[in-house]
Legacy VTK file of the C-alpha trace (Angstrom):
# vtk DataFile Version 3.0
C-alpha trace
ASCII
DATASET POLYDATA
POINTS 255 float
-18.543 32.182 -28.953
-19.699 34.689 -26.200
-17.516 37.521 -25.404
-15.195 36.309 -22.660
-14.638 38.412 -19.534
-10.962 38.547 -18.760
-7.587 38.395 -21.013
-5.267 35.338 -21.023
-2.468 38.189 -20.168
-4.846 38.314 -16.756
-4.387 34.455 -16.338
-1.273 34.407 -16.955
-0.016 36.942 -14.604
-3.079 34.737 -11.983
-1.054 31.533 -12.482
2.979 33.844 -12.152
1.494 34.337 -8.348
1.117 30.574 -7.217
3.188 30.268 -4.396
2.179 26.443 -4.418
5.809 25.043 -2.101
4.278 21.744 -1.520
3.619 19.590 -4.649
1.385 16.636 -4.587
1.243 14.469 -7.518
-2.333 12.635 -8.004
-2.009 8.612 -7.720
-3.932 8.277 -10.734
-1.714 6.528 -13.272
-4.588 4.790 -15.347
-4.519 7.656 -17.670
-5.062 6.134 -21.504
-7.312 4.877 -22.642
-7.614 1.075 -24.064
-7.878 2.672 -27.657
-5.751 5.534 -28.154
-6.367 7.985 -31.554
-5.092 7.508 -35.276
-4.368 9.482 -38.377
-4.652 12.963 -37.417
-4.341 15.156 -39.653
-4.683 18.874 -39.207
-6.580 20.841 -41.807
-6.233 24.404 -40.519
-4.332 26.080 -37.345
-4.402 29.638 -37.770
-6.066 32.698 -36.578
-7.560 30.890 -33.663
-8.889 28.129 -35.488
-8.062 24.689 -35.388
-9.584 22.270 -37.463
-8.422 18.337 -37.679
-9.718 14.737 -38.505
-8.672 11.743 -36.380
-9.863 7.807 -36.368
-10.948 6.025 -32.970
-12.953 3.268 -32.598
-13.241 2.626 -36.129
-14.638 6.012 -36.739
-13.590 8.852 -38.224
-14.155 12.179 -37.001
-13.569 16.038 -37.557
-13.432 18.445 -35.193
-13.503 22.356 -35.590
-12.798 24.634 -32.468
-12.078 28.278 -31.906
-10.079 29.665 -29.029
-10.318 33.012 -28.273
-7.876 33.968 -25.015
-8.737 31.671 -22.390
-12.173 29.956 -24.106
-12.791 27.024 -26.590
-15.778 26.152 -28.605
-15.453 23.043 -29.857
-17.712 21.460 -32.924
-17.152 17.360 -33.032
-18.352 15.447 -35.784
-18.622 11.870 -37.063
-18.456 10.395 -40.248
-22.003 8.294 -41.001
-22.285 5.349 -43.593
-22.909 7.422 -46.357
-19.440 9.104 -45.602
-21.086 12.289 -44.407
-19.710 14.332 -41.218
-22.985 14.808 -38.560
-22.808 17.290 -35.801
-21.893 14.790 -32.596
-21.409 17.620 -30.201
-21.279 20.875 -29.423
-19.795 22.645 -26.266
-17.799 25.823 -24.810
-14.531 25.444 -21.912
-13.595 28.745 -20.304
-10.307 28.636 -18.476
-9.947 31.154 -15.525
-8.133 31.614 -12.060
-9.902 31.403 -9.162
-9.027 30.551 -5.296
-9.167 27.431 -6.168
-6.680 27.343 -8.891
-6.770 27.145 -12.059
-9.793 25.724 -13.593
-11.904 24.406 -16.700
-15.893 25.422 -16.893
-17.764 23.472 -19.559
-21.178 24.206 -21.023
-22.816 21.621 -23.180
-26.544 21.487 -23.594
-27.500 24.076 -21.190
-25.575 22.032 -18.318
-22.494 23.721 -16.898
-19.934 21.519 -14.874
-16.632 22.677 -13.290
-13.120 20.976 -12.696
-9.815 22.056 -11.184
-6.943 21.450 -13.813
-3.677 22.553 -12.104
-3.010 20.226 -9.030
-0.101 21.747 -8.459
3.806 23.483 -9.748
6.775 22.227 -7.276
9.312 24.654 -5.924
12.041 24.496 -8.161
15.203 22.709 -7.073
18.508 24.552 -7.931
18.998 28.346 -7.511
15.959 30.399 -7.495
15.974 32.823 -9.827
12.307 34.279 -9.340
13.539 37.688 -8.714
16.615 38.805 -9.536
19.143 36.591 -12.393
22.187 34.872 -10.900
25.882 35.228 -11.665
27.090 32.137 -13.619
27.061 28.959 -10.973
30.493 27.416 -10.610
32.175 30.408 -12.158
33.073 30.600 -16.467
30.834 31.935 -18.649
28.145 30.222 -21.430
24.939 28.061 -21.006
24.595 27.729 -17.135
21.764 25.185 -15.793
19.793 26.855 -13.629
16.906 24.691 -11.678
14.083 22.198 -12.363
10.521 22.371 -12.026
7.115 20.289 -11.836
3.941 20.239 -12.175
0.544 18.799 -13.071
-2.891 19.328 -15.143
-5.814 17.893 -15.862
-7.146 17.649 -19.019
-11.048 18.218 -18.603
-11.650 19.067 -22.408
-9.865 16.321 -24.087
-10.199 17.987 -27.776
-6.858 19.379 -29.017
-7.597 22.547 -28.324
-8.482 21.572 -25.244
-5.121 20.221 -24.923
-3.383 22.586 -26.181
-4.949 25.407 -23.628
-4.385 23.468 -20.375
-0.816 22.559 -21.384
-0.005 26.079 -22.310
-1.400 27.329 -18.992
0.908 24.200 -17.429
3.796 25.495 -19.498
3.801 29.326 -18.642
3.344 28.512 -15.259
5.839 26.468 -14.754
8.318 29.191 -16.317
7.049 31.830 -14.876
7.729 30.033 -11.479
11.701 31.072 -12.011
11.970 33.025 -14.663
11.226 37.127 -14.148
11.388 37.587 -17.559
7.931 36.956 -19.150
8.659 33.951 -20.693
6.356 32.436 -23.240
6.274 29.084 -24.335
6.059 28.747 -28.669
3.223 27.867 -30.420
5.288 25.084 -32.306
6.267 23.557 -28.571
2.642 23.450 -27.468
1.302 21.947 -30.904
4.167 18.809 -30.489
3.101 18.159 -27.323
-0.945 18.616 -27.896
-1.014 16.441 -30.586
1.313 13.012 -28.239
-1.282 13.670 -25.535
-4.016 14.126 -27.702
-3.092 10.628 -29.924
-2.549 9.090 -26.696
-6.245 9.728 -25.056
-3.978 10.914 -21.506
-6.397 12.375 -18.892
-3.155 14.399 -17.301
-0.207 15.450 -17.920
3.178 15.530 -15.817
5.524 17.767 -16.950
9.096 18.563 -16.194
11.313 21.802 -17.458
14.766 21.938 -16.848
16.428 25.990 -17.148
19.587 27.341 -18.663
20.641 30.441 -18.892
23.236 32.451 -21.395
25.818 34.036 -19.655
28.025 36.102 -22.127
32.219 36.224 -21.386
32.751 38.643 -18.894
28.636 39.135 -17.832
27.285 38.262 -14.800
23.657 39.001 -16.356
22.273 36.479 -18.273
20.840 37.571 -21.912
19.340 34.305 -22.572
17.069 31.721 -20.929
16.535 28.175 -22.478
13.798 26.007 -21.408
13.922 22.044 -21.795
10.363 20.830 -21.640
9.563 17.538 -20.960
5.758 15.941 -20.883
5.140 12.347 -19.283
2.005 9.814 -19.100
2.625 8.838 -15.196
2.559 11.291 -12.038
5.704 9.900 -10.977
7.383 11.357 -14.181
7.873 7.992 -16.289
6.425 7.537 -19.934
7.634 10.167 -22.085
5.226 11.218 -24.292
7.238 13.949 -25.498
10.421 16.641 -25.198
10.964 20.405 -26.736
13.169 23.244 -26.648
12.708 26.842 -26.789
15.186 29.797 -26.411
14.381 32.987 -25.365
15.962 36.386 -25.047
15.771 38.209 -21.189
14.792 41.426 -22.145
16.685 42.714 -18.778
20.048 41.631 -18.773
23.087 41.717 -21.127
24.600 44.986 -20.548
LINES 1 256
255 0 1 2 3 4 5 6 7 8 9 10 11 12 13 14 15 16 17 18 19 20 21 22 23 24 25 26 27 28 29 30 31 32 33 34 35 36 37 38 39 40 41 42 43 44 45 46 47 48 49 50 51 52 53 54 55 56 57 58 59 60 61 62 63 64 65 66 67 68 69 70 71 72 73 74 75 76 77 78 79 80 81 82 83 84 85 86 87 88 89 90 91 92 93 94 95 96 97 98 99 100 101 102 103 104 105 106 107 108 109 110 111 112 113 114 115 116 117 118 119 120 121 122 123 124 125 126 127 128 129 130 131 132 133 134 135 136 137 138 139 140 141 142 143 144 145 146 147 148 149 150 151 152 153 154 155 156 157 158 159 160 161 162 163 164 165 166 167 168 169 170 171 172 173 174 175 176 177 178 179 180 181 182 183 184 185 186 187 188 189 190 191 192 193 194 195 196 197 198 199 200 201 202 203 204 205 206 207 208 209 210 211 212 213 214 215 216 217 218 219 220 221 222 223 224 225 226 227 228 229 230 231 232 233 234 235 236 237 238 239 240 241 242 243 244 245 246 247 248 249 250 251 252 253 254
């Protein structure tokens, strides 16, 4: 895999910037297939490797991909009558920022084509806490909801990996949108929801995180930030495919 120009950090901090206010959701709703994906079954996920075998359409296949920061080279295989994997295709998706938003370039066979994943992140509704942490709403101390946010991808590489980039880009974005705290969504969170969308053979996803924050007795600054994610099927946030938690520590409050 070629050497790849910028750092995800770079992306990341790209997608923190979106000032994106209005939000339009696509009317596409026809996103899965007639034939969705069976028996996958990961055989390796580490050290930026993911290799995994799935059934669709009667065939089995194995894929092998490598992300490095914002790029995946993906390897897909099929299984032939003699129960032998063959080389099916071969390609490279680079992720990057650009003034058009966030978007997915794909080289396969010398041809290069280019498609704008993030359609959009909503202004969250509830207090904004982009810049500086509230005191505890409605008084008392403890967990404290804090706002809602939306927003929207595209995926153009439909591999897991695939998958798992553009929802992870989806993900920190959408955190990042309220929270001024560097909030990362976990590996484990991305992986449950990759592998829903990726069974499920969904072209987009719509997803929805709800924040909490930790106030301790007697604070007013939070120490803790909890994110409910939830992913959905249709752009007008029906279907769940699936729901996570993570927790997180804010690295600037507590004392």
């Amino acid at each position: 895999m070629r050497k790849i120009r910028k750092s995800v950090a770079v992306l990341l901090s790209a997608i923190m910037l979106m000032s994106m206010v209005g939000f339009n959701v696509m009317a596409q709703d026809q996103d899965t297939e007639t034939v969705g994906r069976t028996n996958l079954e990961i055989i390796t996920d580490e050290n930026g490797k993911l290799e995994y075998t799935y059934m669709e359409n009667g065939k089995q296949y194995k894929a092998v991909e490598y992300m490095e920061n914002e790029a995946v080279e993906s390897y897909i295989y099929v299984m032939n009558s003699s129960g032998e994997y063959v080389l099916q295709s071969h390609f490279n998706t680079y992720y990057e920022y650009t003034e058009e938003g966030f978007v997915a370039r794909r080289i396969e066979n010398g041809k290069e084509t280019v498609e704008i994943l993030i359609e959009g992140i909503s202004k969250p509704s509830g207090i904004l806490t982009r810049s500086t942490p509230p005191p505890p709403p409605g008084g008392g101390y403890g967990w404290k909801k804090i706002c809602t946010t939306k927003g929207s991808t595209k995926f153009y590489n439909k591999t897991l990996a695939g998958i798992k980039s553009a929802l992870a880009s989806l993900a920190t974005g959408l955190a990042n949108k309220t929270h001024n705290v560097g909030v990362i969504i976990g590996t484990n969170v991305l992986t449950k929801l990759a592998n829903k969308y990726f069974a499920r053979k969904l072209n987009y996803a719509y997803m929805t995180q709800v924040s909490y924050y930790f106030y301790p007795t007697g604070k007013v600054i939070p120490t803790k930030v909890r994110l409910y994610t939830y992913g959905y099927a249709k752009s007008n946030y029906t279907d769940l495919v699936e729901s996570t938690v993570s927790e997180h520590t804010i690295v600037i409050g507590g004392n």
